[in-house]
VEXBA-801537 format. One record per residue (C-alpha): residue in one letter; x, z, y. Coordinates in steps of 0.2 Angstrom, whole numbers, plus 5000, padded with zeros to 4 digits. Layout:
aXZY/...
//
This chain:
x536660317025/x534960237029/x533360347025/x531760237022/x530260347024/x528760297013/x527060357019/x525960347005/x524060376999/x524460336982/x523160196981/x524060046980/x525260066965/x525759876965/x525959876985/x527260026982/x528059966969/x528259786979/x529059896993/x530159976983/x530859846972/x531059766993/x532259906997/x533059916981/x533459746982/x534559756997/x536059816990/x536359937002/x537760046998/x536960207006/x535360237005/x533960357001/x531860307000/x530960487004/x529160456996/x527960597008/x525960587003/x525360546986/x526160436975/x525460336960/x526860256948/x528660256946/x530060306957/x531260196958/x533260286961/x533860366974/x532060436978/x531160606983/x529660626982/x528760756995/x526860776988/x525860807002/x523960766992/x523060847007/x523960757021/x523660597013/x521960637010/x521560677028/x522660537035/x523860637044/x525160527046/x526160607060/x526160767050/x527160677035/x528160577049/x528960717052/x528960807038/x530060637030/x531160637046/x531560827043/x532060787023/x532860637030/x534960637026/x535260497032/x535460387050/x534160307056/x532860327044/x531560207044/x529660247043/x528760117031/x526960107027/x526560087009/x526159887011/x527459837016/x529059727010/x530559687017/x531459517019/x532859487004/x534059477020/x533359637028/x534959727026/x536359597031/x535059547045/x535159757050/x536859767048/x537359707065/x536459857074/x536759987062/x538060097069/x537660007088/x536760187095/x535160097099/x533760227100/x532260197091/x531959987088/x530859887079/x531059697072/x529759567066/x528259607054/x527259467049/x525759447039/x525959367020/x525459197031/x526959237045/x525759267059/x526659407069/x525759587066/x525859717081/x527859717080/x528159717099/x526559767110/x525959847124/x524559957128/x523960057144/x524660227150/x523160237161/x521560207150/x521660267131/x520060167127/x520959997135/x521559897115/x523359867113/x524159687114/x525559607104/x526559537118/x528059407119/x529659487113/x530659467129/x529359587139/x530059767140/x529559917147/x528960087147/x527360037141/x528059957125/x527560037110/x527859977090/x526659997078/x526960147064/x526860017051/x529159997050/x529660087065/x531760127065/x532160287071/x534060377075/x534160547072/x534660597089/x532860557096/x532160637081/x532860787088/x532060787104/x530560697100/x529360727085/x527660637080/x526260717087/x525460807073/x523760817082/x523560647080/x522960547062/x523160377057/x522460247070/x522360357084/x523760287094/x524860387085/x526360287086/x525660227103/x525760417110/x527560447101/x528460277109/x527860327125/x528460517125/x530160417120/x530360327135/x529860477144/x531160567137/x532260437143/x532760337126/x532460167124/x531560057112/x532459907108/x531959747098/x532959667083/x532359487082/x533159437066/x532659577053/x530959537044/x529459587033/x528059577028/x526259687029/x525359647016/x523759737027/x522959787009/x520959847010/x521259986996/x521760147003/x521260127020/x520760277031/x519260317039/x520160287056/x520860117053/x519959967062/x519759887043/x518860027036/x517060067032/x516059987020/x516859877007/x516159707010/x516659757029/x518659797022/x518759667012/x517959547023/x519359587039/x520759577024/x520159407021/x519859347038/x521659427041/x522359307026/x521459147034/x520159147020/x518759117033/x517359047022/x517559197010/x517659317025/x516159247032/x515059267017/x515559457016/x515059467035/x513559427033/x512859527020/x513559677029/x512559617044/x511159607032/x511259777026/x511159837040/x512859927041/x514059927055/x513159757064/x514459757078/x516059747070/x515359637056/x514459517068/x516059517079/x517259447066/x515959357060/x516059257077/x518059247075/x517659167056/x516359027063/x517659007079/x519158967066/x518058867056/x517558757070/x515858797073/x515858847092/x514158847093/x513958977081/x515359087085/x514659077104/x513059167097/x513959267088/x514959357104/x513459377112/x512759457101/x513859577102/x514159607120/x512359647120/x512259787108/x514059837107/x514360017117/x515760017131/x515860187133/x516160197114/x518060167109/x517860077094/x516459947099/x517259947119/x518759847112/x517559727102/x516559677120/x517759647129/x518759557117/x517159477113/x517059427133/x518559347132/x517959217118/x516559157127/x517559137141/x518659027130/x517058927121/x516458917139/x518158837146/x518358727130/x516758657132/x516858627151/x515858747161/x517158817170/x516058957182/x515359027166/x517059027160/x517859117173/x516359267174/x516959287155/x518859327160/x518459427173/x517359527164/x518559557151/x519859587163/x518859737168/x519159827151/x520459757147/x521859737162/x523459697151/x522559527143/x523659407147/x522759267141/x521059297151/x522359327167/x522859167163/x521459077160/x520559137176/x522259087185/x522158917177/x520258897181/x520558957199/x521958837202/x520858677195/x519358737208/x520358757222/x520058957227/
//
């Protein structure tokens, strides 16, 4: 039997009930959907329901982790966030490896565009404040980690490892729980040929999650997230005009003008943050850095290689595992000769 463990807010009815029609779907001939937060709409069959209004409210994420593994019957279970849908092949894609004593695994999440979404990344064991990276899916290792969002999990590590219930929603919960797994000497394995799809919906997003804040702000990262750049930008910038939030705001504002061909504009934009966003601040130390590394590839693009390079570097500093400001100092060093 295979146990698929909703966590739910119970603010996106139509997203549940798109995940649930997804499972449902499947035809699989044993299976269980455990539903642990708060719940708005039908359940389909084959369903329990573990309210848990509190948890949801307060985004603990790791608490009804394990309170759905714990309620789970069947092996593995599956933990699902509540915007997700599976692939109509999902289960003859799974098929393969169920039964194959793999660990804890994960397989390709796309968004509804099919850019990739965090399903095979990396992130620092060194410095918590260092940003995650979605990394190609031949790299392994013990700093491999995949994101909470559809994460496959055998009952056996279950048993030995549990979620760390300290931890809410986008505080590198499910970066802190793949860890402890390789520590306890399981291994995290990736399935290239099962799919699905986050959906990334602004409603019901926690105060922890990158896209949350105010509602222009949500909405606006939701849209940028879709490829709706024109639309995102407008909501950028009246956030930036009310005043709220001006980093994060002015920072995707830079990656709308950036997609949308204005270099120029997007270069402003970086800077901008770079000078008022705070490195010893977790949240806004991501977005320099990151923001470093744009202008080091505006810089490259446009030919001024030195200023180029500085930009790399910089963001090297913060962020070590970058592979593409690494590469890009590499390329620059090779085409200057030292």
């Amino acid at each position: 039997m295979i146990s698929f463990i909703v966590i739910s807010g119970g603010k996106r009815p139509t997203a549940v009930a798109r995940l649930f029609d997804s499972v449902t779907a499947q035809a699989i001939p044993a299976h269980e959907i455990i539903v642990v937060g708060e719940l708005a709409g039908p359940l389909p069959p084959n369903c329990v329901y573990i309210e848990k209004h509190d948890l949801a409210r307060t985004a603990a994420i790791c608490a009804m982790r394990n309170i759905g593994l714990s309620a789970a019957k069947g092996d593995p279970a599956v933990l699902l966030d509540d915007d997700i849908e599976l692939s109509p092949t999902w289960y003859r894609d799974m098929r393969d490896h169920l039964g194959s004593g793999f660990d804890v695994a994960g397989h390709r999440v796309t968004l509804p565009n099919g850019k990739r979404w965090y399903d095979w990344n990396v992130a620092s064991r060194t410095d918590p404040l260092s940003p995650t990276l979605m990394i190609p899916y031949a790299h392994t290792g013990r700093d491999v980690y995949i994101s909470g969002c559809l994460m496959i999990v055998s009952r056996h590590v279950f048993e030995k490892v549990r979620f760390n219930e300290n931890l809410l929603n986008h505080q590198r919960d499910d970066v802190e729980f793949c860890h402890r797994v390789w520590d306890a000497g399981f291994v995290i394995t990736f399935f290239e040929k099962p799919s699905a799809i986050h959906y990334l919906e602004p409603s019901g997003r926690s105060q922890s999650d990158p896209a949350s804040g105010p509602a222009l702000l949500s909405e606006g990262i939701h849209l940028y997230r879709m490829e709706r750049y024109g639309e995102a930008l407008r909501l950028f910038e009246s956030v930036i005009l009310s005043g709220a939030d001006n980093v994060k705001a002015t920072y995707h504002k830079g990656l709308c003008l950036m997609k949308m061909g204005d270099t120029q504009g997007a270069q402003a934009a970086f800077k901008q943050v770079v000078q008022t966003a705070a490195i010893s601040d977790k949240d806004t130390r991501r977005l320099y850095f990151t923001a470093c590394f744009h202008q080091g590839a505006i810089y490259e693009a446009t030919g001024n290689s030195g200023e180029a390079r500085k930009m790399y570097e910089t963001a090297l500093t913060g962020m070590p595992e970058h592979r593409e400001a690494a590469e890009g100092v590499k390329r620059l060093a090779a085409k200057s000769g030292h």
